[in-house]
N, C-alpha and C positions, 0 to 999 in steps of 0.2 A: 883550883879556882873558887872564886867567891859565890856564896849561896845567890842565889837571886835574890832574896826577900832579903839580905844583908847585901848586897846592892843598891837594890831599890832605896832604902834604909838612908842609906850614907849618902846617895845623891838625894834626899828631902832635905835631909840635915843639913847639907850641903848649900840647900837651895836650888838643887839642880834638876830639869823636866829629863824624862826619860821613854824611852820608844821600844818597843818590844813587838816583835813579829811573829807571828802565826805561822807556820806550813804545817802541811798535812805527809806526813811520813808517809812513803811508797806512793806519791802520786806520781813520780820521775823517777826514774831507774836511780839507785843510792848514789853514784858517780855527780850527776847531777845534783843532786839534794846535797851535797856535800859540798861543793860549789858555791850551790848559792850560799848557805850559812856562812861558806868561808867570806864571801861577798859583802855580805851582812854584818859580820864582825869586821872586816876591812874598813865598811861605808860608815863607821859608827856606832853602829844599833847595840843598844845595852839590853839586851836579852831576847830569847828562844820560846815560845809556846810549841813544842812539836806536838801536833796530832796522833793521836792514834784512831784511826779509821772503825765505826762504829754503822752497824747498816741501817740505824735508824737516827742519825743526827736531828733532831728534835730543835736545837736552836739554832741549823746553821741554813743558809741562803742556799741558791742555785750553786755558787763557784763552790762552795766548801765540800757541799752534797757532790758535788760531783765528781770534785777532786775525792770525799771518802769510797766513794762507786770507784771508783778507777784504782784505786790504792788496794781494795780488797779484790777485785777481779787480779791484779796483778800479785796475790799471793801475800802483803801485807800481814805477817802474823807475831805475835807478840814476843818470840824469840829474834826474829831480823829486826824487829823495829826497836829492842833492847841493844842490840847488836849498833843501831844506828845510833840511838839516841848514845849511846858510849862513845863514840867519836864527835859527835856534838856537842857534846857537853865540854868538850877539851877547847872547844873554840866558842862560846858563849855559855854564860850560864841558862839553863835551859830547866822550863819546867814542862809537863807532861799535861797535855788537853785531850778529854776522852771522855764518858760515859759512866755509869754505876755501872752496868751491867756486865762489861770489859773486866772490871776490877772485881765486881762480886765473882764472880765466875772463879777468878785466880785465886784469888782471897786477898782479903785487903790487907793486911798483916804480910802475907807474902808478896803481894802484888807492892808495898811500900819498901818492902826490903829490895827487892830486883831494880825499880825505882832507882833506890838512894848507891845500888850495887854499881851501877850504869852513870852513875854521874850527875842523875836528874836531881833539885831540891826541892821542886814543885808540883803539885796535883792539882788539878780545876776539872770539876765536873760539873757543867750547866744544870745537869738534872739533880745533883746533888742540895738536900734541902738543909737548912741550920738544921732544925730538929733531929734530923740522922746523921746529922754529921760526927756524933761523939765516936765511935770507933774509928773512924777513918783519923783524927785529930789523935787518937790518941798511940795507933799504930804510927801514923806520919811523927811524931814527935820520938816515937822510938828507933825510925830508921832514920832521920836527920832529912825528912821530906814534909815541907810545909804544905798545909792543907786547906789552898784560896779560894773561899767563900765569893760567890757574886750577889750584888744590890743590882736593883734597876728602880728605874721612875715610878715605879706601885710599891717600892718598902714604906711603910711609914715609920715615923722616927723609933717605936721601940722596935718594930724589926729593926729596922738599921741599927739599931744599938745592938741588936744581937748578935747580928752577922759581925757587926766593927768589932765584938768582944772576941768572938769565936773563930776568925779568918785568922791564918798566919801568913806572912810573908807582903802580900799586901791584899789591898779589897779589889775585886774588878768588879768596874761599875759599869750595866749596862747603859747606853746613851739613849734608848727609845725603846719603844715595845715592835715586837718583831723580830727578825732573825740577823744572820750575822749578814752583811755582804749591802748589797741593794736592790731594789725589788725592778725585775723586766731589763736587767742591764746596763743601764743609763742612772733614772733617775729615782730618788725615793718617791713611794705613794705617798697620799696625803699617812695614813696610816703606819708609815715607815720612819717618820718624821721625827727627827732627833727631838728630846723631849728638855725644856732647862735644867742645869745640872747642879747651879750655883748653890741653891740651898739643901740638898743633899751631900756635895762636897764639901759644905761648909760645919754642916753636921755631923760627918762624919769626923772631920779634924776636932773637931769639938771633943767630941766621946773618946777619940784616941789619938791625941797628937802628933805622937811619932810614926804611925801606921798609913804608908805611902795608900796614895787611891786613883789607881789607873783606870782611864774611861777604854774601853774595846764597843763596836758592833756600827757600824758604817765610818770607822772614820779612815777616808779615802783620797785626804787633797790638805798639802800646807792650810789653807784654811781651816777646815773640821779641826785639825790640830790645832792652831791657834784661837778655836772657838773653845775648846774642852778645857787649854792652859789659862786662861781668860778667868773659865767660868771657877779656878781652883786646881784645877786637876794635877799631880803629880807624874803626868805622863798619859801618854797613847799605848793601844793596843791597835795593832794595822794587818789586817790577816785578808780577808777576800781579795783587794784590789791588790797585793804582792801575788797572790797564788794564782790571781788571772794572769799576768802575766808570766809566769812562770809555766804557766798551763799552753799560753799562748809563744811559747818558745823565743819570751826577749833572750837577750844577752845579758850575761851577769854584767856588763860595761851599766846596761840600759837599767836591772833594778837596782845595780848602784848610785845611780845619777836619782833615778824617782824615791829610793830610800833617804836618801841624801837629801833631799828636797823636803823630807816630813819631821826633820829633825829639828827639833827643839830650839832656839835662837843658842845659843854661847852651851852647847853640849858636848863636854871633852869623854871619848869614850871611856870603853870599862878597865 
């Protein structure tokens, strides 16, 4: 299967918007988790963010945190979730969402090689900064695992010319300041508050044309999606409001239909 970031790639060039899903590995016995992805690639969805569970998730909301709390109580360790991510990857292209300290710990060098062993072509670390990013870039280029930088609403343009130079596969761009998911269950705070994205996406195509730039971090409803492809965006990132229900035991029928619903107008899958 195709890398995701050569994915991503060929649907811009294309012209084409693209939807990529979040879950958090071991928050559902693997039976399940393997379902719904099948669901996911069934429903359309052109790519995989799997989680790996971290006890201090630093940018994620209540659903995410609590799906990582539930993921690690239930034995989640970096041998099964390799083990998982290798059957996911055969059914989406998938990249790996987690932590420095997951990865430092393993060593990033081997920790990219198990990666790229397993099927994954992706790495995204929220805490990971440009300035540190050089070893991790330069192992990820050695095992065939791209190493996706995140901008938010506080880059200014030569940061963001940094991260656009220095990301591979594509840029994730955060939509607001604050965490992943929505704040109290319902609705955002004032503080939650999706921030305009138009001239940060427009900047980044600027600096690198061909470098896909997905928006992730509240978007929850055909709308949000239609507000993000508006503003530029080359696709969604859709993670807390899938894993609520997932958490909340829909039917793979059910996140098919709400997957299906946040899809892209004229998006033929991968």
């Amino acid at each position: 299967m195709a890398s995701l970031g050569d994915v991503l790639k060929a649907r811009r060039r294309r012209g084409q918007r693209s939807l990529l899903v979040y879950l958090m590995a071991g928050s559902v016995p693997d039976e399940r988790y393997l379902e719904v992805v099948e669901t996911l690639a069934a429903s359309g969805v052109h790519g995989l963010e799997m989680g790996f569970p971290f006890s201090d998730p630093m940018a994620e909301g209540p659903v995410i945190q609590n799906a990582a709390t539930l993921a690690l109580s239930r034995g989640m360790r970096w041998g099964p979730f390799l083990g998982l991510l290798r059957e996911c990857s055969r059914k989406l292209p998938t990249a790996v969402m987690t932590y420095m300290n997951p990865i430092e710990q393993r060593g990033v060098a081997r920790a990219m090689e198990e990666i790229a062993s397993a099927g994954g072509t992706g790495l995204i670390l929220p805490d990971l900064p440009v300035e540190a990013a050089l070893p991790y870039r330069k192992a990820g280029r050695a095992a065939g695992v791209d190493t996706i930088l995140l901008a938010s609403p506080a880059s200014p343009p030569q940061r963001l010319r940094r991260l656009v130079r220095s990301t591979s596969g594509f840029l994730y761009l955060v939509s607001r300041y604050g965490t992943t998911g929505i704040s109290g269950g319902t609705l955002p705070s004032a503080r939650y508050q999706t921030a305009p994205l138009g001239p940060l996406l427009r900047e980044a195509h600027e600096f690198r044309p061909r470098l896909p730039v997905l928006v992730g971090f509240g978007v929850q409803s055909p709308e949000d999606v239609q507000r993000h492809l508006t503003e530029g965006a080359d696709g969604v990132v859709v993670g807390s409001a899938v894993q609520k229900r997932i958490s909340e035991g829909a039917s793979p029928e059910e996140i098919g239909a709400f997957v299906q619903s946040l899809l892209p107008p004229g998006s033929p899958p991968v």
